[in-house]
N, C-alpha and C positions, 0 to 999 in steps of 0.2 A: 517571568515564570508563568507556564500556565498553568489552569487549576488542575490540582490533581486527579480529580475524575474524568476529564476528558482526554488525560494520558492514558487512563487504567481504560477505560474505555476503549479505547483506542486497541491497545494491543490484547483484549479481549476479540477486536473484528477482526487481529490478524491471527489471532488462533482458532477461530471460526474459518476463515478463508482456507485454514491451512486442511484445516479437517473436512472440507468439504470439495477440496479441489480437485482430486479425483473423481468422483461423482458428479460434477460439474463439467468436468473435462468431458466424459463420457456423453453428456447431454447434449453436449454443443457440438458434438461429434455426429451423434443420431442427428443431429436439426441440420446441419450444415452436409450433409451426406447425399449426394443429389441421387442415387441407387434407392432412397427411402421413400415410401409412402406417404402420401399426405396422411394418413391416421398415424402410421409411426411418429412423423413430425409431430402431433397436433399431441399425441402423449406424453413426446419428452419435454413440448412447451408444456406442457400441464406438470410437469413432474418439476421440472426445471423450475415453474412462479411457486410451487410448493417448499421450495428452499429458503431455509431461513434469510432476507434480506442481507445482514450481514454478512453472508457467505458470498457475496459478490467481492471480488477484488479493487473495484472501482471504490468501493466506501471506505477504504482502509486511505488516512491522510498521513502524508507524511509532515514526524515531526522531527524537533532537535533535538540528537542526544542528549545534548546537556541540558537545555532548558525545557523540552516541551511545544518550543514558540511551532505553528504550524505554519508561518508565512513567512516566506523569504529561507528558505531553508534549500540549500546544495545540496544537490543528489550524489554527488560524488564522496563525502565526506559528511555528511548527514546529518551536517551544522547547520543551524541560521546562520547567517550574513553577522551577527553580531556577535555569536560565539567563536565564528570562523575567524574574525578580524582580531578579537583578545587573543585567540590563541595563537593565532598566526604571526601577532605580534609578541610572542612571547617566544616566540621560536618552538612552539612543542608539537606544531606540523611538521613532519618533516618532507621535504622538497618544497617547501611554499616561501617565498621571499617575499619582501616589500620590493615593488619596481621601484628603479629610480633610474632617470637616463638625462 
């Protein structure tokens, strides 16, 4: 289990990301705009490093539902590897089987 502040943390950076990704979008749109000025560019980097840090997308970690764990954790089902395997073996995935052949 992780600790609880780096979970609460955590989904504090993804409600920062969320509230700022418009604004964000818009930036990287001026910067990446090849019609734009080097001063317009040179403002939205300035406007863009003015944004809170965790407003990048990049700093948001994915964890496990269940636990917290941040490593080893399926993107598809948004388990660790170790919540995946209990429940999978418990049958309360559903389409997920144990191979055997």
């Amino acid at each position: 289990m992780a600790k609880i502040s780096k979970v609460v943390k955590n989904e504090m950076r993804k409600k920062t990301v969320a509230q700022f990704a418009e604004r964000r979008a818009e930036l990287k749109k001026a910067i990446n705009n090849p019609n734009s000025t080097p001063e317009e560019v040179d403002a939205a980097v300035a406007k863009l490093q003015k944004l809170p840090r965790n407003s990048s997308p990049i700093r948001v970690r994915n964890r496990c539902s269940q636990t917290g764990r941040s490593r080893g954790t399926l993107r598809k089902f948004g388990l660790s590897r170790n919540a995946f395997r209990e429940l999978a073996l418990q049958g309360q995935i559903p389409g997920v089987v144990k191979s055997s052949w």
